[in-house]
C-alpha positions in Angstrom: 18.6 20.1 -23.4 18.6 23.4 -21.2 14.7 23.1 -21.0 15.8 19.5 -19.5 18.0 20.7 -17.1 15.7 23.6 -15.7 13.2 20.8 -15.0 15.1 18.8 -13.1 16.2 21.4 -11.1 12.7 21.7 -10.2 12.3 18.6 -9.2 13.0 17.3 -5.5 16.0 15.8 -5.9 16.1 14.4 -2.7 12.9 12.7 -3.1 14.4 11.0 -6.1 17.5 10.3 -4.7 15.6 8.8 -1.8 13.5 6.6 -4.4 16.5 5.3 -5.8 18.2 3.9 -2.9 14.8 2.0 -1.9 14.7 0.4 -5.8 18.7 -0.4 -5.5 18.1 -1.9 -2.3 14.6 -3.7 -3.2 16.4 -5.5 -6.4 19.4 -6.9 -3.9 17.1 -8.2 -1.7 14.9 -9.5 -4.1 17.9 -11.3 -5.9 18.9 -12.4 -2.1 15.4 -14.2 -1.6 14.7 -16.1 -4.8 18.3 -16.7 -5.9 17.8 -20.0 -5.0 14.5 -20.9 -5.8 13.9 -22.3 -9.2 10.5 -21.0 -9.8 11.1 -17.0 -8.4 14.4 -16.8 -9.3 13.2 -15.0 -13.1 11.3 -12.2 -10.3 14.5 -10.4 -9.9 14.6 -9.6 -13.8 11.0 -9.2 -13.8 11.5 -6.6 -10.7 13.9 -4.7 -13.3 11.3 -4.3 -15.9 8.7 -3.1 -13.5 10.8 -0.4 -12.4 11.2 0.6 -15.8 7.6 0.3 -16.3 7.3 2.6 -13.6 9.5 5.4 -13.7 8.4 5.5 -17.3 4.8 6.2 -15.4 6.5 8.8 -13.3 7.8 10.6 -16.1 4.3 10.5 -18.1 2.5 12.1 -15.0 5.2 14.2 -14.1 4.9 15.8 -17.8 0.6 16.0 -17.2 -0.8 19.0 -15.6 -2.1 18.0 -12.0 -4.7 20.3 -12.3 -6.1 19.1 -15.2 -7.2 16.2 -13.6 -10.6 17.4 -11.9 -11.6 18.1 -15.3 -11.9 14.0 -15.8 -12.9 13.5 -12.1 -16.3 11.8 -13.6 -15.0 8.9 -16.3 -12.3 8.1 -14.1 -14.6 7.1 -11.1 -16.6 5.1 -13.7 -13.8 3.4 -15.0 -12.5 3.0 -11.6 -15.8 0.4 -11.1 -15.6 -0.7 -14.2 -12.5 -2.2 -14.7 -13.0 -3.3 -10.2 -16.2 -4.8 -11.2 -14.9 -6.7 -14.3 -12.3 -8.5 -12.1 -15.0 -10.4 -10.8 -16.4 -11.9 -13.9 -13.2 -12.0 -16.1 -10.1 -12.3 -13.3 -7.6 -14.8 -13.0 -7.3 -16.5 -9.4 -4.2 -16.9 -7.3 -3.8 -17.7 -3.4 -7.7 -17.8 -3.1 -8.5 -14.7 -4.3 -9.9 -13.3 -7.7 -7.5 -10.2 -8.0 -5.6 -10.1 -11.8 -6.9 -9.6 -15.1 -4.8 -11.3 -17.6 -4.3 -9.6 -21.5 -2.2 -11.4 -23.8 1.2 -11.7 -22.0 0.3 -8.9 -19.6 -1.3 -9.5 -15.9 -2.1 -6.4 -13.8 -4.2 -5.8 -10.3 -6.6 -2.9 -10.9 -7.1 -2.7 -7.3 -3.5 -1.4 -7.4 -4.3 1.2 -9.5 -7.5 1.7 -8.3 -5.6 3.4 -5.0 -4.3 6.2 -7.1 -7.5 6.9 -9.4 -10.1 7.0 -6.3 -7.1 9.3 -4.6 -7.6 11.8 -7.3 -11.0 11.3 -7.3 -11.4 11.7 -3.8 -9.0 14.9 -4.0 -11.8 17.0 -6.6 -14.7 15.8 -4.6 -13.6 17.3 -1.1 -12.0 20.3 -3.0 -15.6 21.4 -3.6 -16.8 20.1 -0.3 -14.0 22.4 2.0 -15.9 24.0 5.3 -18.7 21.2 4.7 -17.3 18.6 7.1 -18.0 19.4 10.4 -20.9 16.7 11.1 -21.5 12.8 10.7 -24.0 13.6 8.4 -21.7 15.4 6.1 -18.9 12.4 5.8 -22.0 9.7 5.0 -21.3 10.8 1.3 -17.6 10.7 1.6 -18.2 6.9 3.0 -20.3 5.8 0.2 -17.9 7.7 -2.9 -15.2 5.5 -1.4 -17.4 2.6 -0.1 -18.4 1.5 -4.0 -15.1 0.8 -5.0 -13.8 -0.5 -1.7 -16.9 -3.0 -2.0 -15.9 -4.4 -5.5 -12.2 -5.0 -3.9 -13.8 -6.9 -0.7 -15.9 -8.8 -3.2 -12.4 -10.6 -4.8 -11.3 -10.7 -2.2 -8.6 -8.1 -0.8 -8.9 -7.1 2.8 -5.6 -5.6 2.5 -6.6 -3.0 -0.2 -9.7 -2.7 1.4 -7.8 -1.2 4.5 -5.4 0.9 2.2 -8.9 2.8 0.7 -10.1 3.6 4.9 -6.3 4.7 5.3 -6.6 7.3 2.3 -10.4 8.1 3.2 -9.7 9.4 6.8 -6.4 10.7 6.0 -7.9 12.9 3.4 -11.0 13.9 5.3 -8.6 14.8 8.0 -6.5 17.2 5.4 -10.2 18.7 3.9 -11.2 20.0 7.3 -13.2 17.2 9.1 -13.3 17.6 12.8 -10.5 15.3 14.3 -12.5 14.8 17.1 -15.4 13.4 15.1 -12.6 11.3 12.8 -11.0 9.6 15.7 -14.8 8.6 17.0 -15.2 7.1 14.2 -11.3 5.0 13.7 -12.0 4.1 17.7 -15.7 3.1 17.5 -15.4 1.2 14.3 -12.6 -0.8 15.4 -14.2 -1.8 18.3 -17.5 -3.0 16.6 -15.7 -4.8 14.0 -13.6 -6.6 16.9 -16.8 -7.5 19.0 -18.3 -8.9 15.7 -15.2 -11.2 15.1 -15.1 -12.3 18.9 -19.1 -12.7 18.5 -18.6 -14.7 15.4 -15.9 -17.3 16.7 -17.9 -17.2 20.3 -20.8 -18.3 18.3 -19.0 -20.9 16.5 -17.7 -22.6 19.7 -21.0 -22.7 22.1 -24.0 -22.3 19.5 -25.1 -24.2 16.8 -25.9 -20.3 15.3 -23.8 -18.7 12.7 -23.2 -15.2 13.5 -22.5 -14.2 9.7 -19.3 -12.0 8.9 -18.3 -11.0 5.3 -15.0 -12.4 5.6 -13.5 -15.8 4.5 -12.5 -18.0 7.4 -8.9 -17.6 6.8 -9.2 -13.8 6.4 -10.3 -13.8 9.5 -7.6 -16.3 10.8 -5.2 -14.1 9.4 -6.7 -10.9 11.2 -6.6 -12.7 15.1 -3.8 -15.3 14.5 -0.9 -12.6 15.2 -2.2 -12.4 18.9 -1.1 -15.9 19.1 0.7 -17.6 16.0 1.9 -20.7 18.4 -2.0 -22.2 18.8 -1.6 -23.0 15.4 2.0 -23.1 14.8 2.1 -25.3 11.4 -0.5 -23.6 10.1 -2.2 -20.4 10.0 0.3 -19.0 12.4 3.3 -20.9 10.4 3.9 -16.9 8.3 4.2 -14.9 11.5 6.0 -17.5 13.3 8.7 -18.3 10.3 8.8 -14.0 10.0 9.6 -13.6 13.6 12.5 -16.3 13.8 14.1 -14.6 10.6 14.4 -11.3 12.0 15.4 -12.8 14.9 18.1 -14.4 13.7 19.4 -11.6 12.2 20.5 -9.7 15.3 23.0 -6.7 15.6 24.3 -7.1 11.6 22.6 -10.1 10.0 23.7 -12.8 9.1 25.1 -11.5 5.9 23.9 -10.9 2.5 22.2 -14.4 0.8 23.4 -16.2 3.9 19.7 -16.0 5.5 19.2 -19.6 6.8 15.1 -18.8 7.0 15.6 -17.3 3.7 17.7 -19.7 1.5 16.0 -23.1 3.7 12.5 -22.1 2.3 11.3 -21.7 5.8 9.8 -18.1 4.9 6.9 -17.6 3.2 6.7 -15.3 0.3 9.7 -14.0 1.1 9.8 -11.4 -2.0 6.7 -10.0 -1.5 4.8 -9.9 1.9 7.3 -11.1 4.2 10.3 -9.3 1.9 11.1 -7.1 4.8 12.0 -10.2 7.1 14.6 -10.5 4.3 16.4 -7.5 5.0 16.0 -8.2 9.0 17.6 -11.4 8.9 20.5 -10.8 5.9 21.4 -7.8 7.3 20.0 -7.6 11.0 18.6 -4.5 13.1 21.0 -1.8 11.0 20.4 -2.7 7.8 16.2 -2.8 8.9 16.6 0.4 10.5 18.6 1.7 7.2 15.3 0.9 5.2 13.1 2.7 7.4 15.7 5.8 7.8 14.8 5.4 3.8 11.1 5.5 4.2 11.0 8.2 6.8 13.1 10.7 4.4 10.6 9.7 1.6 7.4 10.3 3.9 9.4 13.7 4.9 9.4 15.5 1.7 6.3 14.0 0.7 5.2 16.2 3.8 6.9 19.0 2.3 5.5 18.9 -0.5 2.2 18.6 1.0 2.3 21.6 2.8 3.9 23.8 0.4 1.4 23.0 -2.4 0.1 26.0 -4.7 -3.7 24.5 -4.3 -5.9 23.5 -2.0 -6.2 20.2 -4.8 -2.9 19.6 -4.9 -2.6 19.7 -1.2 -5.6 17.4 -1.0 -3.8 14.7 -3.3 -0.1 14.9 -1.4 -2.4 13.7 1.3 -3.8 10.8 -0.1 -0.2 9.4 -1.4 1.3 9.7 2.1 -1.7 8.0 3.3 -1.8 5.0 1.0 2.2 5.0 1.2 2.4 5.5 4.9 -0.2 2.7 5.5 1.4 0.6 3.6 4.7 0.8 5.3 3.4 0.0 8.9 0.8 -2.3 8.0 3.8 -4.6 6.2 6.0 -3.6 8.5 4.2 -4.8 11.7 2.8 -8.0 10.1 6.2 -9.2 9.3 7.2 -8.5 13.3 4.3 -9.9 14.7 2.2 -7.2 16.0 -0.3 -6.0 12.9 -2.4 -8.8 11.3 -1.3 -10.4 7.8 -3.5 -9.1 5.6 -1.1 -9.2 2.2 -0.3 -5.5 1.8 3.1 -5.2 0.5 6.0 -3.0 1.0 5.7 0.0 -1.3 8.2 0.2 -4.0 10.0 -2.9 -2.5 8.0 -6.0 -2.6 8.1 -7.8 -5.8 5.1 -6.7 -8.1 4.5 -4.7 -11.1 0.6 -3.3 -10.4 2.2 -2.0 -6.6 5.4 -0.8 -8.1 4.1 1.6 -11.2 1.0 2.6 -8.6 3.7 4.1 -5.8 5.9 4.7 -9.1 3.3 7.1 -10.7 1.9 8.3 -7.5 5.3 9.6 -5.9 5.6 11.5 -10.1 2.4 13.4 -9.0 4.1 14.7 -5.8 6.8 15.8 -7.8 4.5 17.1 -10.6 2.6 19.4 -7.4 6.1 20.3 -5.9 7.5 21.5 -9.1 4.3 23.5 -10.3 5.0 25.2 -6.4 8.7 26.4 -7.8 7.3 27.8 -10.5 4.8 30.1 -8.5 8.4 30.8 -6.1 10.5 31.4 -9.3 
């Protein structure tokens, strides 16, 4: 029992605390938005157990030595493809993509989990690689270690995640030592090719009887341009951002009050208790109880900083990194596509939106900054 205690103590209880108002707050939204829906309302209960599920995952990593892992840095990457490249032979479909493997009564995304193996991954092979980073040359590597996997997740397929893998890639490269300079070239010139390829493609489409190929479904890439202007296709492509925009419009000042969203409880918004889960919160309780949440996430992406910077190791340092990257992402991504002004691409709201995969990956992943940070009090103490 004292042992116990001493541990905790170590812990960063504000971090936790932090993590615990976001699950409270997730669970009475997610009862909110399905109470009335015949076929989500079991999600709320189902939220519950994946909670459990993942601060059970917290504690088991918590209890690991972090350092341990670049001993395994190999047969994780391998099983990282494997169980990514068996999800496209042996996956179950849903909304148009392959994404879930199905086992008895058990249905996971490894692409979820896939986000936290490649970060370690990632973590031990720029560890080795630090003061190596200062060309274009150098980061081809780096591309392709993360470009396999990120491939197999395209191939299902999940833009979404895709993204998420480039968010921890160039946040992590950034925190190794890579010239920000050469990084930003890179975020500013890709962007651009990949938006003259899309404007290429749809010019193509309109005045040519050429194809310019793109390896993207058409509605992923109606979902990427359709936020600029969700009214040309009002009932349908642009029906999610549209429906999103009037909830949290409604909401105002306060909200209209807990489980009195009319967007909400009139099935006017779409996935409401994953995707668009934070249009919940804006229309139920309006601009305060929106800017409440995200007074939640900034404290959580603050000691997650913390932590960061006060690591022991260089590898520990390396993999605070790569959580806030893939949590941060995740956050503004979700965020702005629910508001109108970042494409829909699917990515949910970390430890918020319904889902077991997301919830014991953030779960486990936020147990390994506290696993770093507590190894750092034992070096103070």
């Amino acid at each position: 029992m004292f042992q116990q205690s001493r541990l905790f103590k170590k812990l960063d209880q504000t971090l936790l605390v932090v993590v615990a108002l976001i699950l409270i707050f997730s669970l009475v939204t997610i009862y909110s938005a399905t109470k009335d829906d015949e076929l989500l309302k079991n999600d709320f209960v189902k939220q519950i157990l994946n909670i459990i599920i993942g601060l059970a995952a917290m504690v088991f990593v918590l209890n690991i030595n972090y350092e341990d892992l670049a001993k395994h840095m190999k047969p994780l990457y391998i099983l990282n493809l494997i169980i990514l490249g068996a999800v496209i032979f042996m996956g179950d479909s849903a909304l148009g993509a392959q994404r879930w493997i199905e086992i008895g009564p058990f249905r996971f995304q490894p692409s979820e989990f896939s986000k936290l193996i490649i970060i370690i991954c990632f973590a031990v092979y720029l560890d080795s690689r630090q003061g190596k980073l200062n060309r274009f040359r150098d980061l081809i590597p780096c591309f392709a270690f993360i470009g396999m996997p990120m491939l197999l997740i395209l191939k299902q397929p999940d833009l979404g995640t895709s993204l998420v893998f480039l968010a921890i890639m160039f946040g992590m490269l950034f925190a190794a030592g890579a010239r920000p300079r050469l990084l930003i070239l890179l975020i500013v010139g890709g962007l651009a090719f990949v938006s003259l390829w899309i404007w290429a493609h749809f010019w193509f489409e309109a005045n040519s009887a050429f194809n310019l190929w793109i390896p993207l479904k058409d509605y992923q890439l109606k979902r990427l341009t359709i936020f600029l202007n969700p009214w040309v296709d009002w009932y349908g492509d642009g029906y999610h951002v549209i429906q999103s925009q009037i909830a949290i419009g409604h909401g105002g000042l306060f909200g209209r009050g807990l489980f009195q969203g009319s967007q909400t409880h009139g099935d006017f918004l779409p996935i409401q208790d994953t995707d668009f889960i934070f249009s919940v919160v804006g229309e139920e309780l309006g601009f305060v109880g929106a800017a409440a949440l995200l007074i939640l996430f900034f404290v959580l992406i603050y000691r997650c900083i913390y932590i960061a910077v006060n690591a022991k190791d260089n590898f520990g340092f390396l993999l605070s990194v790569g959580v806030i990257s893939m949590i941060t992402f995740h956050i503004l991504i979700n965020v702005g596509m629910t508001t109108g002004i970042m494409p829909v691409t699917g990515i949910p709201l970390p430890m918020f939106s319904y889902g077991g995969s997301n919830m014991i990956t953030n779960l486990a992943a936020l147990g390994l900054l506290l696993n770093i940070n507590m190894k750092q009090q034992n070096i103070l103490f």
